[in-house]
Structure formats: C-alpha cells, structure tokens
BAVO-30194 format. One record per residue (C-alpha): x, y, z. Coordinates in steps of 0.25 Angstrom, whole numbers, plus 5000, padded with zeros to 4 digits. Example, Ala and Ser with C-alpha at 12.3 -4.5 7.8 and 13.67 -1.06 7.14 Angstrom:
504949825031
505549965029
//
This chain:
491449065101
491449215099
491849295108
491849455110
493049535115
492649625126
491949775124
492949865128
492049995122
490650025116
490250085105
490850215107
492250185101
491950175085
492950045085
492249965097
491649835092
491649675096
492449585093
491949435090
493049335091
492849215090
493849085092
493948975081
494248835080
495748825081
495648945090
495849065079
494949175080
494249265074
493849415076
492649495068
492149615075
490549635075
489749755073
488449795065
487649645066
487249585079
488249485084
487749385094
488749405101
488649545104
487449665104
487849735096
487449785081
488749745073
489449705060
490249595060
491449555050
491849425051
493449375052
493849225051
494949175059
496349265056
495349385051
494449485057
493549605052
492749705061
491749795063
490949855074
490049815083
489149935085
488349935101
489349865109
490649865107
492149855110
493449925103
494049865092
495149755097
496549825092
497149705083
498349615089
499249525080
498649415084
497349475078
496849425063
496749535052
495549625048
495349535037
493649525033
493449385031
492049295031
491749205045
492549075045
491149005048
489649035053
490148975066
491349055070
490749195067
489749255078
488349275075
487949385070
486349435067
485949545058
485049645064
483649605057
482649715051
481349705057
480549705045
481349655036
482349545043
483649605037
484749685042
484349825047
485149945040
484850075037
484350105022
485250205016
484750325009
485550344996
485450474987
485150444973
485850554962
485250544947
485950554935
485550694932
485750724947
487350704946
487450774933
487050894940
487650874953
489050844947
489950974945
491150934937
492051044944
491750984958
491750854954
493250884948
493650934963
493150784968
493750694958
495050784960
494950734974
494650594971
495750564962
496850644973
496150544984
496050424974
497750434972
498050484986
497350344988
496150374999
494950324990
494850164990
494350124977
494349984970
494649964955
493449974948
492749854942
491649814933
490849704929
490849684913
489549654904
489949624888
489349784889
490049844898
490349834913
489949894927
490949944935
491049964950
491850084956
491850104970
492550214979
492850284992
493450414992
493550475005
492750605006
491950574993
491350454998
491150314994
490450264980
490350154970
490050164957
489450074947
489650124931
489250024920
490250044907
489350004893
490150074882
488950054872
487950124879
488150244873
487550174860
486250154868
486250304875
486750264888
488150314894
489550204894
489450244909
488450214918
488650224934
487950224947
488650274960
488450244973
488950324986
489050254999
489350325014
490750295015
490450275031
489450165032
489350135018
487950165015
487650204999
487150355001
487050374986
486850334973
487250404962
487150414945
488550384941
488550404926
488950554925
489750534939
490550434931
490650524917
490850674924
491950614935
492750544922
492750664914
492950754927
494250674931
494550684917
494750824916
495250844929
496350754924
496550844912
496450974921
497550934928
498350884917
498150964904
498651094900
498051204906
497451244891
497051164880
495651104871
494850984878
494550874870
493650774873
493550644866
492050574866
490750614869
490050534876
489850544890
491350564895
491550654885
490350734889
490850734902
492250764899
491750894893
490950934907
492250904914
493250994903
492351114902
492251114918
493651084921
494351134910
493351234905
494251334897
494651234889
494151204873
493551054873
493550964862
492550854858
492750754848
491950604850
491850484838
490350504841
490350664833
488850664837
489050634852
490150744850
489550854845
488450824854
489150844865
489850964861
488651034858
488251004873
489751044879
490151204877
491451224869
491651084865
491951084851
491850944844
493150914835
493050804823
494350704827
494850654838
496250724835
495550834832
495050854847
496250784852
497550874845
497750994853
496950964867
497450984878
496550884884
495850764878
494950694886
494450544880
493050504884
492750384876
492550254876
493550224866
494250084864
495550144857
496250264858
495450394854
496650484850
498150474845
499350514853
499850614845
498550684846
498850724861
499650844863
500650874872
500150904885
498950864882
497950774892
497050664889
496150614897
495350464894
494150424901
493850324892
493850164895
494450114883
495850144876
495650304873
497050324872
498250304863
499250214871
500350314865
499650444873
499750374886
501150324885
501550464884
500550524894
500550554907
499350464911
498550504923
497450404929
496250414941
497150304947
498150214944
497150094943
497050134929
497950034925
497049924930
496349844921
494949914917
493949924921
494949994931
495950054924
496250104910
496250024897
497450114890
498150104905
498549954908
499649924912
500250064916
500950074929
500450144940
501750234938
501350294923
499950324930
499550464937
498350464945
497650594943
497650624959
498950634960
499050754951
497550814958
498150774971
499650844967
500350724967
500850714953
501150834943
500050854932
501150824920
502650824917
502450944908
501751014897
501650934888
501550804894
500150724890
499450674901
498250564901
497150554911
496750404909
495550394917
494750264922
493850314932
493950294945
492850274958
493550394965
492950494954
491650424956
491650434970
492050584970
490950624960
489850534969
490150634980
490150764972
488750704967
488250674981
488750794988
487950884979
486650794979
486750804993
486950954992
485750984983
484950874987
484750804974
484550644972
483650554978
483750484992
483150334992
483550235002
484050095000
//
C-alpha cells in the first residue's frame, strides 16, 4: 500500500513536496515524489516521476506539501526509471480540460522572426562580441551541449543541434545539408531555430536559421583569423557561394583595413559576388589568391584539398569552413590547428573529416585564446589553422542576438500554439 511521509511545511519552502512510498513484495521499497498530476493519494496538483524498487526520481507536489527528505544510505539513487508494474505505482489522474477532455495547460505564445527579418536584425560586430563569449563559456565548460547528429537521405541529411548556454538561453536547431541544391537555386544549408525558456521549458520563439547558420560560421571564422593572423595582410576568400558571401560581410566588418581576395571554380558566381562586395578584387587561380595572404579563408564544399602546402606563407592563417577535405594533410601537420571544441575529432557529422584521429592534445579550442588561456601562436611566423565544424553554442549565441533585438524594435509575428 502507498503510504505518504508526513508534512512537515507547505508550499512556502520551494523544496516541499510528498513523498509516495510504497512497500513491495519481498519488502523493498520504492520512493517517487509527486507533483503537477493529481495523486489520489494526496490533493494536490502534482508531477510524478516514477522509481522502481532501488531507484527514485522527484518532483514536486504544488498545494500541499512537506520538505524534501534529506537522503540516508539506506536510501536508493536518484536514478529515473519506469514503474515496476501498474499495481505497485499510486494512482495518478490528469487534470481534464472541460471542453476538450485532455490535459489543461497554458498555450504558449511564440515570436515568429522571417528570413529577411534576421538578415536585418543581425549586426555582425555584436554578433562577434556574443560568439566570443560563447566559445570562452563553451571551453570553461558551462554550456551542456550534445554532439550533433543527423539523419541521412541518399541526398543529404538533417541534422539536430540542441544547446544551453547560460545567459544566452536555450535553443535547438534543425539544418538540412543537400550539397546539390545550389544546382536548382536553393542554399546547401537550410535551418530553423527554435528558443525555448530555459526556466519552464516553454518554446518562446522560432526563428529562420539559414543566414543565422551562414553569418555565425563566417563570424567565428574571422574572429579565429582576428585573433590569429598578422596584424596586416590581403584576405583571400575561396568560393562563392553563400559561405563565401558571408565570409566577405564578416572580413570587411572585422578586419576592414584589409585588401580581400576572391577567387571561386564557378568565375561567374565570382565575379558576381565581387561586383556586390566593395574592394573585393576577383583573382584568376587559386594560387594566385592564395600566395601572399595573410589569411585564406575556404568556404566550399570541396571533396579534396583546394590549395597546396607550399602556397601558405609563413605566418599565414587559414581558416576552412568546409565539410569535406579542403585542406592538404601537409598544412595541417605543420600548423597550429585551432577547433570550436575538441569534439572535432569525432566522427562527422560532429567532427571534422581532415581531423580523425587527432588527440585532444594537438587540438586548441578557440576559447582558450578568447578567454586568455592559451597564447595566440608560438611566433611570427608560425601558421595556424582554424578548422571549424560548427558548434550549437554559436547558434544559441546568434538566436539571442536575434531575439533581443526583435524584441527591442518589436519586429516578427506572435502566434500561439
């Protein structure tokens, strides 16, 4: 039979709640704490999570109420678990709706942000500050992100990238990866973000996530190559598609006194571009846009290398956003290689194709040298490589850049669920 320890406060203490036991044949016991449903054993409006015998999960039983036991050793772990059988668990009934016979709960109001709204919302010098702070707090390790996965189509796959980072806020987001839609005029990336209250859980807003997921790459790019190249020096950008579009936003923002360079396989796309971006000059080879940099940023999709070791200058930085090998194994062995996170030694979709395998140790997160942790290079003329894979923290970070603004200036649409 279930039985319920004694009130000892009410609802006053933020940790008061009931405790259903509840003995077993054999005489072991279980313990689940009940809050948010109504238990029939108490009057409450209550939640229950379930233990089975040696395990126990709370939460919180909201009108009446007694503290929290404190655990003893002959207590079973907080372990959640599903009810050994219908008959051993108390009964619990769900609070019906009048009208409709379910559950009763508040529908949320979420903020809808377009497209076109984010493009305008997004300033590339605030969303650098953000991302900054992001990567510090993703290697001081207060964010609690999940590897990324995906689920593959033979087209291409979807890939799921939830995050928390404390004062940013809680997101997911879901990007789709198609290499062949640029073929039929539609972007490789394509995202949605959602942002949820990181108190109660509720979604708040959701957002377009395509440029989010373009500018905040390119952004962390160049912050990388901020705080690793040589004070001087050309920009060359490689590819120009959207990343490369995106890159030269982020370089004339961030590094603005600085020539760039453009040179694409698609000499169309990259004269295009370079009529649309100011003191972008297109060169005619690779090598060409490549010798002399003092950055070269790789924003393709390209399935081998795109330049040649002995193109890289020394000092020089490259940065690759890519998903597929851009770079010559040679460069990175003799590189200092800088990542979002070490996880870019993970198989993809989380980690880097060109990294598998490498140590943690040959790895420097980019935080550590934002956050002052690690010096910016050995000297002069050391080359460093940013190898980027993308990382939840960056999307989270943008989301609430977006969301603070739109809030501000009162742009998208509100729609409850």
């Amino acid at each position: 039979m279930a039985t319920l320890t004694p009130p000892g406060q009410h609802d006053t203490d933020p940790d008061a709640g009931y405790w259903a036991e509840d003995l077993l044949g054999g005489g072991a016991r279980f313990r689940a704490k009940i809050g948010g449903l109504h238990c029939s054993l108490c009057t409450g409006t209550s939640e229950l999570t379930p233990g089975w015998p040696g395990r126990s999960a709370s939460t919180r039983c909201t009108p009446v109420c007694s503290p929290e036991p404190k655990p003893t050793s002959s207590e079973p772990s907080n372990t959640m678990a599903a009810w050994p059988s219908a008959r051993s668990a108390p009964t619990l009934r769900r609070p019906a709706s009048p009208s409709t016979g379910l559950a009763a709960s508040a529908m949320p109001t979420v903020l809808v942000v377009s497209d076109a709204e984010v493009r305008r919302l997004l300033d590339v010098e605030e969303l650098a500050v953000a991302l900054e702070e992001a990567l510090v707090a993703l290697c001081a390790g207060e964010v609690s992100v999940p590897p990324r996965v995906a689920a593959r189509t033979p087209a291409g796959l979807l890939g799921s990238m939830p995050g928390y980072l404390p004062g940013a806020g809680l997101a997911a987001k879901l990007v789709s990866v198609y290499p062949s839609n640029p073929a039929v005029g539609l972007p490789s990336h394509q995202a949605v973000i959602a942002v949820f209250d990181e108190a109660t859980g509720s979604p708040v807003a959701f957002l377009a996530g395509t440029w989010i997921t373009a500018i905040r790459t390119a952004v962390t790019s160049v912050v990388a190559a901020r705080a690793l190249s040589p004070a001087d020096g050309p920009v060359a950008v490689l590819g120009a598609g959207v990343q490369g579009d995106a890159h030269l936003e982020a370089a004339a923002a961030l590094l603005p006194s600085r020539p760039r360079r453009l040179w694409a396989r698609n000499k169309a796309a990259a004269a295009a571009l370079a009529a649309r971006r100011d003191a972008t000059v297109v060169e005619p080879t690779a090598e060409a846009a490549v010798r002399g940099a003092a950055v070269v940023l790789c924003c393709t999709d390209a399935r081998e290398p795109l330049l040649e070791d002995a193109w890289v200058g020394p000092g020089a930085h490259v940065g690759s956003v890519g998903t597929g090998a851009e770079l010559p194994p040679e460069l990175l062995s003799r590189a200092r290689v800088v990542v979002e996170s070490r996880a870019a030694s993970l198989p993809p979709p989380a980690g880097a194709v060109e990294l598998q395998g490498w140590p943690d140790e040959a790895l420097t997160e980019l935080g550590e040298i934002a956050g002052g942790r690690a010096v910016q290079r050995a000297g002069p003329e050391q080359v460093t490589v940013f190898k980027s894979t993308g990382h939840a923290v960056e999307d989270v970070a943008a989301a609430a850049v977006v969301l603070r603004r739109a809030r501000a200036e009162g742009v998208g649409r509100s729609i409850d669920l």
